[in-house]
C-alpha positions in Angstrom: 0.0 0.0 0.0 1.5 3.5 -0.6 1.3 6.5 1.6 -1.3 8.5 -0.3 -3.7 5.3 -0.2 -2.7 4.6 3.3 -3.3 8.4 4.3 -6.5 7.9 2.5 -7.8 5.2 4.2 -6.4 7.2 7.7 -8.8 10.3 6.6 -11.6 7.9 6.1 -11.5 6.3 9.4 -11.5 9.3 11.7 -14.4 10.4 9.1 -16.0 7.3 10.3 -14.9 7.5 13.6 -16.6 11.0 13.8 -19.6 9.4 12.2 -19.9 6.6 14.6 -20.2 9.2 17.7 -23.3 10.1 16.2 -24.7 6.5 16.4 -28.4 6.7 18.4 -26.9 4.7 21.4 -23.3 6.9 21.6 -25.4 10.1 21.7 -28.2 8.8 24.0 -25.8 7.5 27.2 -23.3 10.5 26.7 -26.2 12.8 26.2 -27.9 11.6 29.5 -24.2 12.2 31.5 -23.8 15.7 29.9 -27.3 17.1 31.0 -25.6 16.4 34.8 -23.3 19.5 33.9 -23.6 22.8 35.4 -20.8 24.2 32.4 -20.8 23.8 29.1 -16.6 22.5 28.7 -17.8 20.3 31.7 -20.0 18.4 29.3 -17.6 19.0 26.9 -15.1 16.8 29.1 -17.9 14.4 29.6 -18.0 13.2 26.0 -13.8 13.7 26.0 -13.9 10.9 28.6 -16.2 8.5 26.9 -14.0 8.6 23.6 -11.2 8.3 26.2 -12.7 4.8 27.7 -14.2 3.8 23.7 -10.5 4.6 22.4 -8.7 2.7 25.2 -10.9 -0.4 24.7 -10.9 -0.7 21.0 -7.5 -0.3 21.3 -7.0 -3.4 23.8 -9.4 -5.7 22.3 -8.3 -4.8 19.0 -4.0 -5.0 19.4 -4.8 -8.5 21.5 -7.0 -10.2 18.7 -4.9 -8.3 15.6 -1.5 -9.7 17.5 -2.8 -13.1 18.0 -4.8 -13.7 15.1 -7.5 -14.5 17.6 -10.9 -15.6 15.8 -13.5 -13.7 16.8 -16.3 -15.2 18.7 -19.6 -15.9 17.5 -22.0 -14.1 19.0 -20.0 -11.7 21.0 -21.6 -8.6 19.9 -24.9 -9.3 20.3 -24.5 -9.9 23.6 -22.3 -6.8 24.1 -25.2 -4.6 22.5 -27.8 -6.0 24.7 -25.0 -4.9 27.6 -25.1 -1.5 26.3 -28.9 -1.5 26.2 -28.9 -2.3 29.9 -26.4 0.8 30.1 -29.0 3.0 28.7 -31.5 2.1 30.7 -29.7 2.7 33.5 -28.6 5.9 32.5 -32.5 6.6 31.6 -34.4 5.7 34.7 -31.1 7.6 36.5 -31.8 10.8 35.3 -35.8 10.1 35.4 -34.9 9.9 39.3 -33.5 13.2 39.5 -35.9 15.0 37.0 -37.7 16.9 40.1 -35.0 18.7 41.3 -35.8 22.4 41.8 -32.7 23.5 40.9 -29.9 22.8 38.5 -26.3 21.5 40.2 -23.4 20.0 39.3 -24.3 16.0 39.4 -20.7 15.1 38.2 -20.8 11.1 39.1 -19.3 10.3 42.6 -19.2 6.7 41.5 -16.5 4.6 38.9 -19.9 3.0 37.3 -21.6 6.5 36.9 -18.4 7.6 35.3 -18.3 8.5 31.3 -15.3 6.6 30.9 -17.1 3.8 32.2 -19.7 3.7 29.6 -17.4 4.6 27.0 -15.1 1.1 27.8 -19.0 -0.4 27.5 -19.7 0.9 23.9 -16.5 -0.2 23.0 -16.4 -3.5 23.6 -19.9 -3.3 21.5 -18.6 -2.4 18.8 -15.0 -3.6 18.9 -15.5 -6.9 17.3 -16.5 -5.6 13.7 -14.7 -2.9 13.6 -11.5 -5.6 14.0 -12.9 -7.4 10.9 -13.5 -4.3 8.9 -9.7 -3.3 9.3 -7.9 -6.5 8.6 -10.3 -7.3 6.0 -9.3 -3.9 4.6 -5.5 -3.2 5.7 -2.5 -5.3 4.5 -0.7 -6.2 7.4 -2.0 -6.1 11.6 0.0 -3.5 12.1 -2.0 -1.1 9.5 -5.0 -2.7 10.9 -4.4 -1.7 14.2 -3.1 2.2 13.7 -6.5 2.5 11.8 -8.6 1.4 14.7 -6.9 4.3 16.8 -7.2 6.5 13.8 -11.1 5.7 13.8 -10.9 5.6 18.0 -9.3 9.4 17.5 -11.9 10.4 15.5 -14.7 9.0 17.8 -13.5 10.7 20.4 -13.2 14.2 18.9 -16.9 13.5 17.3 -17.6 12.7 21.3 -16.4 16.3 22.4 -18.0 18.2 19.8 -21.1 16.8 20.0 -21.0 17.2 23.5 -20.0 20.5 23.8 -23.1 21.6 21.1 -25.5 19.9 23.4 -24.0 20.9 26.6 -23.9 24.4 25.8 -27.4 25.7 25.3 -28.8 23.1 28.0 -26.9 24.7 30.7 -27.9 28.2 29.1 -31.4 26.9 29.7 -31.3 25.7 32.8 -30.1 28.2 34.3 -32.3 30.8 33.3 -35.5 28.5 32.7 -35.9 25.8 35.1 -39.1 23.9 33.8 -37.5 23.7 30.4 -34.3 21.8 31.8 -36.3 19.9 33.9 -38.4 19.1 30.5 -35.4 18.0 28.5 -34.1 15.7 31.2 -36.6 14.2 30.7 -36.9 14.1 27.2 -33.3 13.1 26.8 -34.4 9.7 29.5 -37.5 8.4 27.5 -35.2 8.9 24.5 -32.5 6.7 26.2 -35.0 4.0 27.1 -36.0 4.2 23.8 -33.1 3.3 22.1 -32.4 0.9 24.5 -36.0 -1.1 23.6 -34.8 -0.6 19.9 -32.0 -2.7 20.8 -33.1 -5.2 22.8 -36.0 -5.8 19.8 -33.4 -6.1 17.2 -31.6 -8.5 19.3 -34.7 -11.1 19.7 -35.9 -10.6 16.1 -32.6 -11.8 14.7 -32.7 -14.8 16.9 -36.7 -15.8 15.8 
């Protein structure tokens, strides 16, 4: 492969990468940790640290299976989606229990489960799998496969903080001038969580009928 089709296929995955922080279930768990921000480069730093945790973990499960031509499991990521689904809804009925708060405070998480690195290590290992495949089906040697997986990673990540930042920014602007209207998208951003997580549990038992 030479450099201008390698640096090609580079561009493309952190154009995917930025593309795949949009995905419904990226943008509904980060989105319910970023309304728990009283700043706007708070939330910002909220979807900096999930791409953290989704980099990291691609980058472990994809260097051990890439170095030791590992096959990978049958299965696997349908199970790992219905994990993340259980994430969501977690994240959901969370903020759906803190939806009558009179006032809007800082609810940074206290706990390593409530943390956005947490749930990014948990999309990861969703989505880690393919992503594998797609990159050694795609790059000429492990090596390339794996620098593209951080490449996409990278992106992700920087797709993560952006989107973060655009939503974080006028919901703190809201809430603190306007508290029914916060108090309204909290919940709005927890029924759209549960949401997507019946979406994936649905998809998950109609593939197995």
């Amino acid at each position: 492969m030479d450099a201008g089709s390698f640096l090609s296929l580079l561009a493309v995955g952190v154009l995917l990468g930025l593309r795949h922080a949009l995905e419904p279930d990226h943008v509904a768990a980060v989105v319910n940790l970023v309304t728990q921000q009283n700043n706007p480069w708070k939330a910002a730093g909220v979807g900096a640290l999930w791409g953290l945790g989704h980099l990291l973990t691609l980058a472990a499960v994809g260097g051990v299976i890439l170095a030791l031509h590992l096959p990978l499991p049958r299965g696997i990521s349908a199970a790992m989606e219905l994990i993340v689904a259980l994430a969501l809804a977690w994240l959901g009925l969370g903020t759906l229990r803190t939806w009558k708060r009179s006032s809007f405070v800082d609810r940074s998480p206290r706990s390593p489960l409530l943390s956005p690195t947490f749930w990014g290590v948990i999309h990861g290992l969703s989505g880690s799998a393919a992503l594998v495949l797609l990159a050694s089906s795609q790059m000429p040697s492990p090596l390339w496969a794996f620098l593209y997986v951080l490449v996409f990673g990278a992106g992700a990540l920087l797709g993560m903080f952006l989107m973060s930042l655009a939503v974080g920014a006028p919901f703190v602007l809201v809430a603190g001038r306007v508290r029914y209207l916060q108090r309204l998208a909290s919940v709005g951003v927890a029924l759209g969580s549960l949401a997507v997580a019946s979406a994936i549990v649905w998809d998950f038992l109609r593939g197995r009928a």
